[in-house]
KEDO-577938 format. One record per residue (C-alpha): residue in three letters; x, y, z. Coordinates in Angstrom, 2 decimals. Each point is the difference from the previous one (the first is absolute). Example, Ala and Ser with C-alpha at 12.3 -4.5 7.8 and 13.67 -1.06 7.14 Angstrom:
<sites>
 code      xx      yy      zz
  Ala   12.30   -4.50    7.80
  Ser    1.37    3.44   -0.66
</sites>
This chain:
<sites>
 code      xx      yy      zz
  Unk   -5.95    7.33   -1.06
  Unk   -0.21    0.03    3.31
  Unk    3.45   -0.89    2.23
  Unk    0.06   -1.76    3.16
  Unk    0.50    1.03    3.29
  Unk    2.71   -2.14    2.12
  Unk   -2.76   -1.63    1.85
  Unk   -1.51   -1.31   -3.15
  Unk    2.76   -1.17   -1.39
  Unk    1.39   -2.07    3.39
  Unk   -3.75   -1.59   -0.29
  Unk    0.05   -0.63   -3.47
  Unk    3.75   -1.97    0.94
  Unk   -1.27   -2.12    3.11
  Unk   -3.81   -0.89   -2.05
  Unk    2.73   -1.19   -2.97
  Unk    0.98   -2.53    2.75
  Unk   -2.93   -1.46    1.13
  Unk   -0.06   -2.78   -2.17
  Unk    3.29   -0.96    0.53
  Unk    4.01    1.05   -0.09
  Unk    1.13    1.77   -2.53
  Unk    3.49    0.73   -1.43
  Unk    0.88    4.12   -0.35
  Unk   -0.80   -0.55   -3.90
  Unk   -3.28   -1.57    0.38
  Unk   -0.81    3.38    2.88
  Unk    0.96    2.46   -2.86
  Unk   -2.52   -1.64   -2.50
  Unk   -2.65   -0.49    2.27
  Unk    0.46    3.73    1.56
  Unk    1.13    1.91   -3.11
  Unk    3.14    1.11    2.02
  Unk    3.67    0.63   -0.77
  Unk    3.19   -1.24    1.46
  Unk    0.73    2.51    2.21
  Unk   -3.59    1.44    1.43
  Unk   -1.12   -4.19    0.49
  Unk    3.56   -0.34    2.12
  Unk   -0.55    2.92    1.91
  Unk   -3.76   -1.16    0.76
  Unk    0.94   -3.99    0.74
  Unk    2.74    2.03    2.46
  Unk   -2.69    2.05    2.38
  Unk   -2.09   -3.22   -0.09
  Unk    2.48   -2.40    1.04
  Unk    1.20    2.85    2.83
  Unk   -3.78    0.51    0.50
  Unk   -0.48   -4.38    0.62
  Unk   -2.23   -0.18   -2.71
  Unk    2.09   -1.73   -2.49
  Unk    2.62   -2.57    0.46
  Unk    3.05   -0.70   -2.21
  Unk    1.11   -3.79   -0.48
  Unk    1.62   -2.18   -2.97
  Unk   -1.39   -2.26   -2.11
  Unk    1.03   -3.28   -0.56
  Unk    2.46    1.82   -3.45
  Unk    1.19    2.59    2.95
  Unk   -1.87    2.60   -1.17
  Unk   -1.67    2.48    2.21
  Unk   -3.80   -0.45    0.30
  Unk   -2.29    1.73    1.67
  Unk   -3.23   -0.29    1.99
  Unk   -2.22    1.10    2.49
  Unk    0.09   -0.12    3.67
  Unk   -2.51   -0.78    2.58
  Unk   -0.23    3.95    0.35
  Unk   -0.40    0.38   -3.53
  Unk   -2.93   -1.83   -0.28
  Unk   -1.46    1.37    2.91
  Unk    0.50    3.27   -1.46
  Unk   -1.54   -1.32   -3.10
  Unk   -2.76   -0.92    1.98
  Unk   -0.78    3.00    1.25
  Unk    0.06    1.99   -2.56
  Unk   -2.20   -2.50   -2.30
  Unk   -2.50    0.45    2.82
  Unk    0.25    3.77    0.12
  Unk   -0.22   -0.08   -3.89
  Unk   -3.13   -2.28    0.60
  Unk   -1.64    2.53    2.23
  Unk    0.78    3.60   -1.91
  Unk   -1.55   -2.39   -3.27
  Unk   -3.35   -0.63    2.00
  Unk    0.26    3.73    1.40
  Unk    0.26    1.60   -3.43
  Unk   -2.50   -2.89   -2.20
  Unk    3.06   -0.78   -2.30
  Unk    1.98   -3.01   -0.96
  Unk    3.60   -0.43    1.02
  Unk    2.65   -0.36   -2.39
  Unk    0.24   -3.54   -1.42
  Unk    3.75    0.05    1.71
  Unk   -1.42    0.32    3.12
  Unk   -2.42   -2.92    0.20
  Unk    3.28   -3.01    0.45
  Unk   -0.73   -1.92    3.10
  Unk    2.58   -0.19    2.40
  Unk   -0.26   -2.40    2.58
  Unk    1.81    0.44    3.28
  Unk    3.39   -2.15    0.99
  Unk   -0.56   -1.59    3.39
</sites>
């Protein structure tokens, strides 16, 4: 089994929020992270502005994307896109969510 690098695994956390906010135990389910290596992760991306924090209506602490993290999204959907019609291949079924963009 292969492990992922950094990069993969910060994509894998802000294409887990696409559809939506998600508590810290709904990101570790949907990433197949731990405690500590998801909370180190939502850190850098909420210093990086590509996650926000907030609380839900129980005060817990939700998280979603920010209008950089989709863009980044975005991008690297499209870049995804291009290296599939480069190389003749399909892209990985959790790479083909639509994101729209936030205006």
């Amino acid at each position: 089994m292969n492990r992922r690098s950094r990069f993969e695994i910060y994509m894998d956390i802000m294409m887990a929020l696409t559809d939506g906010p998600k508590n810290p135990t709904r990101l570790m389910y949907t990433t197949n992270l731990s405690w500590a290596p998801l909370q180190e992760c939502l850190k850098t991306l909420i210093t990086q502005q590509m996650v926000t924090e907030s609380e839900n209506n129980s005060s817990r602490k939700v998280y979603s994307l920010t209008q950089k993290g989709i863009a980044i999204i975005n991008r690297y959907k499209e870049f995804t896109r291009e290296l599939t019609e480069l190389s003749g291949t399909e892209a990985p079924a959790s790479q083909e969510k639509n994101v729209a963009l936030l205006h």
